[in-house]
C-alpha positions as CSV (number, residue, x, y, z in Angstrom):
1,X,-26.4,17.5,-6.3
2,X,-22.5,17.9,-6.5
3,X,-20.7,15.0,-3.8
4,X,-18.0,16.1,-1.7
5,X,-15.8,13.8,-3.3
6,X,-15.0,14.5,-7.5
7,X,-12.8,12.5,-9.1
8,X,-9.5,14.1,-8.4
9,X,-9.7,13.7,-4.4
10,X,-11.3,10.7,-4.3
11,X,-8.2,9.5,-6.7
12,X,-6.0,10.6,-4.4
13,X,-8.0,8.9,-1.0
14,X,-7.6,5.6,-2.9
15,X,-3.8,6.3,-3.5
16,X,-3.4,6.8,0.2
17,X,-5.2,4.0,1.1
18,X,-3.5,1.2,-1.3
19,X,-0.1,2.7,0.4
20,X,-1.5,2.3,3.8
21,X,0.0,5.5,4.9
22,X,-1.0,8.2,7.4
23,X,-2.2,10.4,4.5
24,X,-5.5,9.7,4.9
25,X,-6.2,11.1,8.9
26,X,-5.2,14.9,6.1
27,X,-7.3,13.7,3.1
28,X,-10.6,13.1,5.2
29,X,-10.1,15.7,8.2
30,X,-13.0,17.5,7.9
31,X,-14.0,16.4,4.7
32,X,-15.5,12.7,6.8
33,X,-18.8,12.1,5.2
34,X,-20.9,10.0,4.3
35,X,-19.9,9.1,0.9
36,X,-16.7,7.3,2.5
37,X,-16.9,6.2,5.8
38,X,-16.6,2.6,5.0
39,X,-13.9,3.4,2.6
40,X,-11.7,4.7,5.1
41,X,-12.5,3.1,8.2
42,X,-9.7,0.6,8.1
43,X,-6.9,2.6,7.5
44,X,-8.0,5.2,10.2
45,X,-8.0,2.2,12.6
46,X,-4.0,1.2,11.1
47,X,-3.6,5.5,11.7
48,X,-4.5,4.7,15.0
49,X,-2.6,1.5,15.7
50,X,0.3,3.7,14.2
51,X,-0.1,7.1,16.3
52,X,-0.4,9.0,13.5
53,X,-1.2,12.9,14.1
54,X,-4.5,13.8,14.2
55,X,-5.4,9.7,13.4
56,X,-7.7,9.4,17.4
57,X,-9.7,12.7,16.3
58,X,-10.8,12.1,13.2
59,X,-11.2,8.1,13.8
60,X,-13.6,8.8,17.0
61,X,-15.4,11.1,14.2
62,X,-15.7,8.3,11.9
63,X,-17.2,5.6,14.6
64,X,-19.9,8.4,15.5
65,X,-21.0,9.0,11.9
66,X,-20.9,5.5,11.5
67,X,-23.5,4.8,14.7
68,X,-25.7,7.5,13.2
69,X,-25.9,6.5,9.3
70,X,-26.4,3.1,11.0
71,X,-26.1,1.2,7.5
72,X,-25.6,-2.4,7.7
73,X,-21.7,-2.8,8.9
74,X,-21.6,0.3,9.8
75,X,-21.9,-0.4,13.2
76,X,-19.2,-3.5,13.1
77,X,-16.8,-0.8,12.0
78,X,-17.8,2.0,14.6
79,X,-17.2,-0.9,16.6
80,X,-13.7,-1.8,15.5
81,X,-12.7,2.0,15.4
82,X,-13.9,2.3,18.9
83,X,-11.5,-1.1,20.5
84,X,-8.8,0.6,18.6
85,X,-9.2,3.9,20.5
86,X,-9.5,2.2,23.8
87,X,-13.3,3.0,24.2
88,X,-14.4,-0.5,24.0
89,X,-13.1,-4.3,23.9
90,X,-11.9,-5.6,21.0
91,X,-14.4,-7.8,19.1
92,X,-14.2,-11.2,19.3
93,X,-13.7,-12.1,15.4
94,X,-10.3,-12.8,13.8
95,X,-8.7,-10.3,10.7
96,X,-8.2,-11.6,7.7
97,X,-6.3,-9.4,4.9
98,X,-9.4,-9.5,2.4
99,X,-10.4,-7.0,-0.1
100,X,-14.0,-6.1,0.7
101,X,-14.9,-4.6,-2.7
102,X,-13.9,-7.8,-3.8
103,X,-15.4,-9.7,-1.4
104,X,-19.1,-7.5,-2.6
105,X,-18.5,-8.8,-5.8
106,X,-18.4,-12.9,-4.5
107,X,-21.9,-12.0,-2.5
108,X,-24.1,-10.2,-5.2
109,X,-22.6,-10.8,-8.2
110,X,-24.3,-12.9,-11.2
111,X,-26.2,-15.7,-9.5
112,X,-24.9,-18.0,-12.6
113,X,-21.3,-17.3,-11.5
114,X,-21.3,-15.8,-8.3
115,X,-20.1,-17.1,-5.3
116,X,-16.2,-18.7,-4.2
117,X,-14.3,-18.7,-1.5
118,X,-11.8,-16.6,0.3
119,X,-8.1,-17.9,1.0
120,X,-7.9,-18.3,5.1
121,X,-3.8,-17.8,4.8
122,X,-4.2,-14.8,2.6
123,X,-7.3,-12.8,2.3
124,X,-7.1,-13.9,-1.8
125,X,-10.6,-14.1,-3.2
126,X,-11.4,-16.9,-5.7
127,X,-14.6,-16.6,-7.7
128,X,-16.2,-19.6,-8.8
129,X,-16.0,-19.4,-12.5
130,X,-12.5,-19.6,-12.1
131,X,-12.1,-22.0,-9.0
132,X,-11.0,-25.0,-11.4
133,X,-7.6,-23.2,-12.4
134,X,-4.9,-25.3,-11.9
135,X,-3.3,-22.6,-9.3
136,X,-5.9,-23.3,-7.3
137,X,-5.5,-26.2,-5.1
138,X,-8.5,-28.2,-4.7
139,X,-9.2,-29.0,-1.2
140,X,-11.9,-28.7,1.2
141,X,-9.6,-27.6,4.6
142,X,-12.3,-25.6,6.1
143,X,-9.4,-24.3,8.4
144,X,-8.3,-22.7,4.6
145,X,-11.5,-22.1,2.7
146,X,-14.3,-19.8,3.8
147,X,-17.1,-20.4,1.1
148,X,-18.8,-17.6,0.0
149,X,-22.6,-18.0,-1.3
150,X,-23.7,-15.6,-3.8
151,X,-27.1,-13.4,-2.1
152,X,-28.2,-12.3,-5.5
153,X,-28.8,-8.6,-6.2
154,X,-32.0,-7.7,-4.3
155,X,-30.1,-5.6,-1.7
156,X,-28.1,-3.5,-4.7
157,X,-31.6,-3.3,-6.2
158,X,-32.7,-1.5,-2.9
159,X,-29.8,0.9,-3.4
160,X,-31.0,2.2,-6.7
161,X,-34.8,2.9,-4.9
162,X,-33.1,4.4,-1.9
163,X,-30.6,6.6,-3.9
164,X,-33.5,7.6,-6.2
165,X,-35.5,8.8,-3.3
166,X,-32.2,11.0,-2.6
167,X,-32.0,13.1,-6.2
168,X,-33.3,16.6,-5.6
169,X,-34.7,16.8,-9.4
170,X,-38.4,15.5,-9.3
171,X,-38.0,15.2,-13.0
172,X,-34.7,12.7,-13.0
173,X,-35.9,10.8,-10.0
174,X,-38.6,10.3,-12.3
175,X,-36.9,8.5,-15.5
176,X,-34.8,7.1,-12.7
177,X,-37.7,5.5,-11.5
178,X,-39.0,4.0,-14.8
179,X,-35.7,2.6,-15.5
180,X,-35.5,0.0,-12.7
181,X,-38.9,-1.2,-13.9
182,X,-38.6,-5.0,-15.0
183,X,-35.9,-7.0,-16.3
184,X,-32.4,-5.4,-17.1
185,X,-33.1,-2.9,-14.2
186,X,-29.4,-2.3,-13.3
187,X,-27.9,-1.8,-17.3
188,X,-31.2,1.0,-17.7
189,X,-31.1,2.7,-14.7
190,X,-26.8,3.3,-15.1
191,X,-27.7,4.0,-18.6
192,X,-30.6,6.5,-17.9
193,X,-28.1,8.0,-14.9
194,X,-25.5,8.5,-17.5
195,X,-27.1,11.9,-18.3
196,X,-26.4,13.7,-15.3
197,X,-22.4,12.6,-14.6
198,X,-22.7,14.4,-10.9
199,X,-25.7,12.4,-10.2
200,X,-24.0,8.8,-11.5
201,X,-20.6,9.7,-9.5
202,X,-22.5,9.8,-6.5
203,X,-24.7,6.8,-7.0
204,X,-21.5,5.3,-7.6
205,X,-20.2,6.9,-4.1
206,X,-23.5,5.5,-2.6
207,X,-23.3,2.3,-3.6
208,X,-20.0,1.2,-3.1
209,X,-20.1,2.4,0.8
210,X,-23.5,0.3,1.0
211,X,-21.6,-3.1,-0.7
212,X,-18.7,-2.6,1.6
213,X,-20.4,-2.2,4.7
214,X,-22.6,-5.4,3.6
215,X,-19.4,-7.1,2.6
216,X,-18.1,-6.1,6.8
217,X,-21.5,-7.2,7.6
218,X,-21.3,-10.3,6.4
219,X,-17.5,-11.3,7.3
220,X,-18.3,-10.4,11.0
221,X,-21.4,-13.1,10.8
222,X,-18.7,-15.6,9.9
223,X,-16.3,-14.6,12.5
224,X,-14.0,-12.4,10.8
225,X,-13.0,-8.3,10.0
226,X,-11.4,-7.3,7.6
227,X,-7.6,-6.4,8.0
228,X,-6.3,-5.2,4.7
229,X,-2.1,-5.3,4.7
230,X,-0.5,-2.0,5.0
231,X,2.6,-0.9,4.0
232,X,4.6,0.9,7.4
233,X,4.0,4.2,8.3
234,X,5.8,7.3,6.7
235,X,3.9,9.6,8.6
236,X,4.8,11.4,11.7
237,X,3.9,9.8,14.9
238,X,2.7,11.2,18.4
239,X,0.7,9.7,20.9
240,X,-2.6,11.7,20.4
């Protein structure tokens, strides 16, 4: 099974989104699926915020694909996209400029040195294993901190059974399924995936939409949503 998404676009999404532009409403019209709907929710809701052509289209698209995928954070997202469109309140949790991939990586990341805490003045994360640098000031101002406890890996574990059950090849889905027997699961399974490059870019496609909507997940249970910083607009803009 060949994604949507290869290399070359998807390089060129994640160019758009770092410069927080109204390229993105082009990139994913009509191209919206599954593969990237966490990805780009954010900047569809700064499109929005920014009356970019085309931005209230293809953002309403994204919070109904998002209600029926129904991941976990999907629906804190579709519910963002929706306040900026008009078509419901604005939740009640504050934005904070934090990088959710990295914020994924503070949740289920080693259990030895997982964990940290996110910079309430600017979105930085700050693993754990590197908490004692000296450019870290050490201080416990909860109206600074938020402390991230590491969850383990059990949920990214359930991402390699759920994307197995996805691959059309009996016989892959198979070795697939052998692989994430017993310990070192994650390094045989990516190893035994390897094989099929299409296969592996999607898992890869998979599972970072699944950690990032866990990531919005969890930020909304502590009262926040993400709010990554943009750079302005360049785009045209029009009331849509």
């Amino acid at each position: 099974m060949v994604t949507g998404w290869d290399e070359e676009s998807l390089t060129a999404l994640r160019i758009a989104l770092s410069t927080r532009t109204g390229a993105v409403v082009d990139l994913v019209r009509g191209r919206l699926t599954d593969e990237v709907l966490q990805l780009v929710g954010d900047a569809l809701i700064a499109a929005v915020d920014d009356h970019i052509d085309g931005a209230y289209e293809v953002a309403a698209e994204c919070a109904a694909a998002l209600r029926v995928r129904d991941w976990t954070g999907d629906d804190d997202l579709a519910d963002q996209l929706q306040a900026a469109l008009g078509m419901s309140a604005t939740p009640m949790l504050r934005p904070l400029a934090v990088d959710l991939e990295e914020l994924s990586s503070l949740l289920e990341g080693d259990p030895t040195y997982g964990g940290g805490r996110i910079d309430l003045r600017t979105g930085e994360t700050w693993p754990t294993m590197i908490e004692d640098d000296a450019s870290v000031e050490a201080d416990d101002d909860p109206d600074r901190w938020l402390y991230v406890s590491c969850v383990g890996s059990r949920a990214g574990y359930r991402d390699m059974e759920l994307f197995i059950e996805s691959v059309a090849d009996p016989a892959v889905a198979d070795r697939l399924d052998i692989a994430i027997s017993g310990r070192g699961a994650f390094r045989r399974f990516k190893d035994v995936l390897s094989r099929w490059p299409d296969e592996f870019h999607r898992y890869w496609l998979f599972s970072d939409e699944r950690r990032r909507g866990r990531a919005r997940g969890w930020l909304a249970d502590e009262g926040y949503r993400a709010c990554p910083p943009r750079a302005p607009s360049t785009g045209s803009r029009t009331h849509s």
